[in-house]
C-alpha positions as CSV (number, residue, x, y, z in Angstrom):
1,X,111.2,161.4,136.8
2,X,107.3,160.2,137.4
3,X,107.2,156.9,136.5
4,X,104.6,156.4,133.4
5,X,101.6,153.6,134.0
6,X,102.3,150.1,132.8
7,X,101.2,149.5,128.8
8,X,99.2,146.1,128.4
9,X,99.6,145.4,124.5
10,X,97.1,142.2,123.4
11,X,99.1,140.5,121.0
12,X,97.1,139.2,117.8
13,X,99.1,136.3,116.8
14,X,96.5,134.8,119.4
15,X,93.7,136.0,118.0
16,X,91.2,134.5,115.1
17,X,92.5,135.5,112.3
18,X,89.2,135.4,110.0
19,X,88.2,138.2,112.4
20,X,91.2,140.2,112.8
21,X,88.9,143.5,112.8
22,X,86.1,142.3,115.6
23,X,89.6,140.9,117.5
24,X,90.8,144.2,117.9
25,X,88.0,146.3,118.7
26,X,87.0,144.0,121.4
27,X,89.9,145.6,123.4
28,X,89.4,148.7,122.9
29,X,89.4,150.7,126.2
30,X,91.1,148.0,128.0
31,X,94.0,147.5,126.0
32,X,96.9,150.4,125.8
33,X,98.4,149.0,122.4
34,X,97.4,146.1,119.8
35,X,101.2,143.8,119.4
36,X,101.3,143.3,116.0
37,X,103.4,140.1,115.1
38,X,105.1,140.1,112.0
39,X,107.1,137.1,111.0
40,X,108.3,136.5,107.7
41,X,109.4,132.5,107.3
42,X,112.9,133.5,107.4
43,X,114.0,135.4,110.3
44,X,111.9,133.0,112.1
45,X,110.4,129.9,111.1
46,X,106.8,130.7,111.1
47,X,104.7,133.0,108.8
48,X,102.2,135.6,109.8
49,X,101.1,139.0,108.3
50,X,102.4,141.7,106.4
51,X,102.1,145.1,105.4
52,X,98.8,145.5,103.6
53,X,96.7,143.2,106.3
54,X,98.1,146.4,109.3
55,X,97.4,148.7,106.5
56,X,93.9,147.1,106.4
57,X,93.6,146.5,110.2
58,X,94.9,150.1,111.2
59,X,91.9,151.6,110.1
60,X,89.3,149.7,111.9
61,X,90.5,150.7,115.6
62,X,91.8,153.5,117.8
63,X,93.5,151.4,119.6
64,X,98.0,152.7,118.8
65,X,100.1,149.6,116.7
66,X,103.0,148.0,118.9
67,X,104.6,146.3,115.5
68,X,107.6,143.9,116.3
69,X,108.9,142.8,113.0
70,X,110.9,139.2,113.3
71,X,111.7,139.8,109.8
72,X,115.1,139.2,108.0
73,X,116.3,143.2,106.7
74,X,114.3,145.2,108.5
75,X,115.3,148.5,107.0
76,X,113.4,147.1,104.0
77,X,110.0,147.0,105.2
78,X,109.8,148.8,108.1
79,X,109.9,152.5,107.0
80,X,106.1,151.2,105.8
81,X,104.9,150.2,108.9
82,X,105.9,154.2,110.5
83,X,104.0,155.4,107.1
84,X,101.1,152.9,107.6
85,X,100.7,155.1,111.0
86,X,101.9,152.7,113.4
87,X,102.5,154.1,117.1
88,X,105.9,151.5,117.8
89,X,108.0,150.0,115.4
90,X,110.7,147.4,116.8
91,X,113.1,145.7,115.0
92,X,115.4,142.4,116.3
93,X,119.2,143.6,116.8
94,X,120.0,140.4,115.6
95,X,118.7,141.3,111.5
96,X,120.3,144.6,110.9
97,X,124.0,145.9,111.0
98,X,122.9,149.5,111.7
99,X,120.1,149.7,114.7
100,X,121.1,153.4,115.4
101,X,120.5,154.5,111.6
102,X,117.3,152.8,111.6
103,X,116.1,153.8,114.8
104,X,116.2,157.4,113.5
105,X,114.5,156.7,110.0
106,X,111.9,155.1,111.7
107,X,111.2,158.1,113.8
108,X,111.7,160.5,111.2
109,X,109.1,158.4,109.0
110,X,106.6,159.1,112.0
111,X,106.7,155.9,114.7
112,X,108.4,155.4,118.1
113,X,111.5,153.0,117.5
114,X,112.1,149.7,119.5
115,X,115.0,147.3,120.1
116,X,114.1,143.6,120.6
117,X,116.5,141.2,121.9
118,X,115.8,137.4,121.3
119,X,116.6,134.7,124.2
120,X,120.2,133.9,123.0
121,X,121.3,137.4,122.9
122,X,122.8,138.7,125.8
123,X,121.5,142.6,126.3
124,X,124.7,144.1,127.9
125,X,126.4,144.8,124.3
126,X,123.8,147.1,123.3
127,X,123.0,149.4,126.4
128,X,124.6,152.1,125.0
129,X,122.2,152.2,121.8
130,X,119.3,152.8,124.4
131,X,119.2,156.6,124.2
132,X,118.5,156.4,120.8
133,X,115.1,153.9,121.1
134,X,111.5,154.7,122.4
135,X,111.3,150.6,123.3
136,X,113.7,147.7,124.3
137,X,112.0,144.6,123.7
138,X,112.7,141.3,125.4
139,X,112.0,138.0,124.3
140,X,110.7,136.0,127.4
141,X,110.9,133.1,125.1
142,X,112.0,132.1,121.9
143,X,110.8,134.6,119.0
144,X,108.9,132.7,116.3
145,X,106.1,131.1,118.1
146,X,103.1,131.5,120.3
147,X,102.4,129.9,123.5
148,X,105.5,129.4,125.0
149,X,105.8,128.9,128.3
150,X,107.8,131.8,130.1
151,X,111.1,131.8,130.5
152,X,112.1,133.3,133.7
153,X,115.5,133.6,133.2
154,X,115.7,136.5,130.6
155,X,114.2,138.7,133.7
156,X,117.7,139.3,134.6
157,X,118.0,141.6,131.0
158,X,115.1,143.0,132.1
159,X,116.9,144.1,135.7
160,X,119.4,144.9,133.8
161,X,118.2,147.3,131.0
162,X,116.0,148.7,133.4
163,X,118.9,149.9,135.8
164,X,121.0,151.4,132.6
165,X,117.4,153.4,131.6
166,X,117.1,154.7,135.2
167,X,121.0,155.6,135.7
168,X,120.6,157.2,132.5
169,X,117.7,158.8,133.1
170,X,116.4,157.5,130.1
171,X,112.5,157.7,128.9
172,X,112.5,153.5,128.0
173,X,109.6,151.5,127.6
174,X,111.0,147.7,129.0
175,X,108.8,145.9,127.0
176,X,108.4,141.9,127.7
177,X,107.3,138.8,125.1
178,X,106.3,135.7,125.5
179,X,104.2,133.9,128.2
180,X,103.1,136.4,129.8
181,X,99.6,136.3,131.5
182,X,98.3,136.0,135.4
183,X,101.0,134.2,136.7
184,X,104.2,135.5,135.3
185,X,103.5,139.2,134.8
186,X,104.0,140.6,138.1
187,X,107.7,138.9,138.0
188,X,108.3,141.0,135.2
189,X,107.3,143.5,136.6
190,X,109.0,143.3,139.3
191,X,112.1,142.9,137.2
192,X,111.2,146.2,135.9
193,X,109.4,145.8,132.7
194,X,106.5,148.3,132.7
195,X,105.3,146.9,128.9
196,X,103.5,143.5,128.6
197,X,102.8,141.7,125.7
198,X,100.0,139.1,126.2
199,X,98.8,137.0,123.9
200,X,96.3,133.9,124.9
201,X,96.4,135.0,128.0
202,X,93.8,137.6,126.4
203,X,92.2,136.3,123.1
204,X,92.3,132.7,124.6
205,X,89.9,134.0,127.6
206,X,86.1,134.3,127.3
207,X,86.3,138.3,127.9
208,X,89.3,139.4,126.7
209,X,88.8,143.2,127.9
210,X,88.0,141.3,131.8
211,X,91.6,139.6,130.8
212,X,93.4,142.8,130.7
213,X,92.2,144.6,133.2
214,X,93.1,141.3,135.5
215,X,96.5,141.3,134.2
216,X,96.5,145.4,134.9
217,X,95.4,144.7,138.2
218,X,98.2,141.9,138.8
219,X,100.8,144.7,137.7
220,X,99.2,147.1,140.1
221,X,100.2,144.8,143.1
């Protein structure tokens, strides 16, 4: 099986919020995704955006939406993010008692479906869910915030999940979250991610297109 290039998906939660359009846009043809983080005050303990603002936002770039939803009931909101026309939906194991059954709504409303995993869960007691998701997303710190510093321990899921998707022959995305920029990305990638979610390490850089395509390059070695 070929091995697909790496994704680098800028995540907004890092960008400036009163120009949420411009933010986007000035990654366009650097950038494979826009991360979209949407946290909801409960799930988490933070607050961010919601439907109607990606709604909004979709429209204004070409650029696919990577939406990871740290949301309490997932299978309440998330059907409108697929119908909204985003690319990737992901959903934290750890808020719903049926991944499976949302998995296949989601992709039957239109998206890709992801699995994220937050840094207390272990990974292990869902590898066998993986054939039915597009993405498996692992928190490389905890979910809530941004700019936490990477946590290099959760790179053993990522070995992990990426030797069930190859023994399996699986078509996974190994998607990594939280603190990943110039010096941390080719670990995970070593590890076996090949999707990198970046957030100041792109919008908190003068050029934020020049960031990506430094943190491409990083993968590349």
């Amino acid at each position: 099986m070929s091995v697909p290039p790496p994704i680098i998906a800028p995540s907004i939660l890092a960008a400036d919020f009163s120009r949420l359009a411009e933010e986007a846009r000035a990654v366009e043809g650097a950038a494979d995704w826009l991360h979209v983080d949407v946290m909801d005050n409960h799930f988490v303990p933070n607050l961010t955006i919601g439907l109607p603002v990606v709604q909004s936002l979709i429209k204004t770039t070409t650029l696919p939406f990577d939406v990871h939803l740290m949301i309490e009931a997932p299978e309440r909101w998330s059907i409108g993010y697929a119908e909204a026309g985003a690319y990737n939906v992901t959903f934290h194991v750890e808020a719903t008692d049926d991944p499976v059954a949302l998995a296949k709504s989601l992709r039957a409303a239109g998206s890709r479906a992801g699995l994220a995993i937050d840094r207390g869960t272990p990974v292990e007691p869902y590898l066998e869910l993986l054939p039915h998701f597009d993405t498996l997303l692992i928190m490389t710190i905890k979910a809530g915030f941004g700019g936490q510093a990477f946590l290099p321990e959760m790179l053993d899921k990522v070995r992990t999940a990426r030797r069930h998707a190859s023994s399996g022959h699986l078509e996974l995305r190994v998607e990594v979250d939280g603190g990943i920029a110039a010096d941390t990305i080719e670990a995970a990638a070593d590890a076996g991610a090949d999707a990198f979610v970046a957030g100041t390490a792109v919008y908190g850089a003068a050029d934020p297109a020049a960031a990506i395509r430094a943190l491409r390059q990083a993968v590349s070695r």
